[in-house]
N, C-alpha and C positions, 0 to 999 in steps of 0.2 A: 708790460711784456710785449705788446706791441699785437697787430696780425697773426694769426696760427701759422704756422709752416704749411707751405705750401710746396710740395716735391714733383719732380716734373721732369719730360724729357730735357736734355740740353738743345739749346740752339744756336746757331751760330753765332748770334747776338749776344749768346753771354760769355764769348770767348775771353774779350777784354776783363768781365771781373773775376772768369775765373783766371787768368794770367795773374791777375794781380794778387788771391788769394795765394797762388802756390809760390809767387815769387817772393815773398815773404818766408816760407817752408826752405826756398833752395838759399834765399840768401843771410838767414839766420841759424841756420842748425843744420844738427846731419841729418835730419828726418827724411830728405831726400837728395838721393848721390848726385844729382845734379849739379854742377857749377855756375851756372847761367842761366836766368832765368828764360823760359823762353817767349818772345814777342805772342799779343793777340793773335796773330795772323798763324802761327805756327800751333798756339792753341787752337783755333779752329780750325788745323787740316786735322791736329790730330782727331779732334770729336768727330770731324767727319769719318775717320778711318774707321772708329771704331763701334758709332751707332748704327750702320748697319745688321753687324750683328751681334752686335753685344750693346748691355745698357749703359747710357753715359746721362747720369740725373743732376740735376741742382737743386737744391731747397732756399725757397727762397720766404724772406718774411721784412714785411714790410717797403715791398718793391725794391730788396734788395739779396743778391745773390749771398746766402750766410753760409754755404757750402754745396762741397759735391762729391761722386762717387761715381765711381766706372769699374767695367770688367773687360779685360782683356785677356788674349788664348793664352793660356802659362806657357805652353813651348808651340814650335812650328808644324812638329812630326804629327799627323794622324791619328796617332792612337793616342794623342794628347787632346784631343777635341771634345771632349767631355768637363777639363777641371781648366778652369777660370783664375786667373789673378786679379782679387781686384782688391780697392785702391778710394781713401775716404780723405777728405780735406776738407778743415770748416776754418772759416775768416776768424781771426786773434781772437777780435771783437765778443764772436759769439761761442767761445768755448764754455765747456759745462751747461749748455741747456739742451742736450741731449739729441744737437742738429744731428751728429756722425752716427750715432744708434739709429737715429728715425733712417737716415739715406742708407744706410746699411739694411735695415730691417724691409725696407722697399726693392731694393737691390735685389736682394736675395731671393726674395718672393719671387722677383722676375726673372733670375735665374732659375731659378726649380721650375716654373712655368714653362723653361724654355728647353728643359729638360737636361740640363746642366746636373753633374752628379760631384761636382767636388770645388771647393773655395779656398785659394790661398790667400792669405796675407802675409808679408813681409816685412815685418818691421826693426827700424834700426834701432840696434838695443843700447842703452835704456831707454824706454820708452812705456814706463809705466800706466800710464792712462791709455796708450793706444792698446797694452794686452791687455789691459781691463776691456778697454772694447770689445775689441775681438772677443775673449774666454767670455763676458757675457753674453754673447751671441751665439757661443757654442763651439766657437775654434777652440782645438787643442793644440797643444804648441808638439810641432813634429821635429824639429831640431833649430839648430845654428850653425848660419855658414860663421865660424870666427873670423875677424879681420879683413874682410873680405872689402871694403868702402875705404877712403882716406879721403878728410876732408877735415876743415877748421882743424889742421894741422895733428889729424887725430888717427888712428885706426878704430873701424869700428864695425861690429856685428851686426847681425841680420837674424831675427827671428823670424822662424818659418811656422803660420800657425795653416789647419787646418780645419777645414766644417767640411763633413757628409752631405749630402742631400739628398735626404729620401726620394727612393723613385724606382725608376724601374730597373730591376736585375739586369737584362739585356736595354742597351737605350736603343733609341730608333735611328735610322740610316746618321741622322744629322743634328746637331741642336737646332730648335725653331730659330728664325730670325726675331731679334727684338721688333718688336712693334711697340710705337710709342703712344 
């Protein structure tokens, strides 16, 4: 089995293997609406954009990036500043050993800490193992955009799940900044 997983902030350093994990994801299936993978360099502005304040983790095992997870603000407006979109990828390699639960189950943790009160994921349907993920985490599935993606020559759906997070009735002015 190699090293235990080891889950961690991102840095910019691992820009390169996560490019390479997700270009795999964009250029094999519709799991993500992207067309083009996008270069290291443009992976690391995005981590940057987004570790401020929000989490962006890798798990890594055996000195090698086996996946990652981020959160990002689900809309622009304001009074959207409470629920999160995030967002799980694990390398071909290492599917089925429970990497995207573990980065998920740390993820979250650091949301709720952060005082984040609601989690979306999005996934393109079908996509059986990633709602097993999610619904064992506690997402319920809040609807479906239909046909909303075209890609590998196909139309295709988007399941919208949801998780609550416990906390407080009123939240406070602002979510905390991550801290890594």
């Amino acid at each position: 089995m190699g090293d235990p997983l080891n889950i961690r902030a991102a840095l910019p350093a691992d820009a390169e293997a996560i490019a390479a994990i997700y270009a795999h994801y964009v250029l094999d299936g519709p799991i993500t609406f992207e067309i083009d993978p996008p270069s290291p360099g443009e992976m690391a502005r995005r981590i940057a954009n987004i570790l401020p304040h929000h989490p962006y983790l890798v798990a890594e095992r055996d000195g090698r990036i086996a996946g990652y997870a981020y959160a990002t603000r689900l809309y622009e407006r304001a009074a959207y500043r409470w629920a999160v979109e995030a967002t799980v990828y694990v390398a071909p390699d290492n599917h089925r050993r429970g990497i995207g639960a573990a980065l998920y189950r740390v993820l979250i943790a650091g949301l709720r800490e952060q005082g984040f009160r609601t989690v979306i994921g999005k996934i393109t349907l079908p996509n059986p193992a990633s709602v097993r993920l999610h619904e064992s985490l506690g997402f319920e599935r809040a609807g479906v955009l239909a046909r909303v993606g075209f890609k590998h020559d196909a139309w295709h759906d988007v399941g919208i799940y949801q998780l609550q997070l416990d906390g407080h009735p009123v939240p406070p002015p602002e979510p905390r900044p991550f801290l890594a």
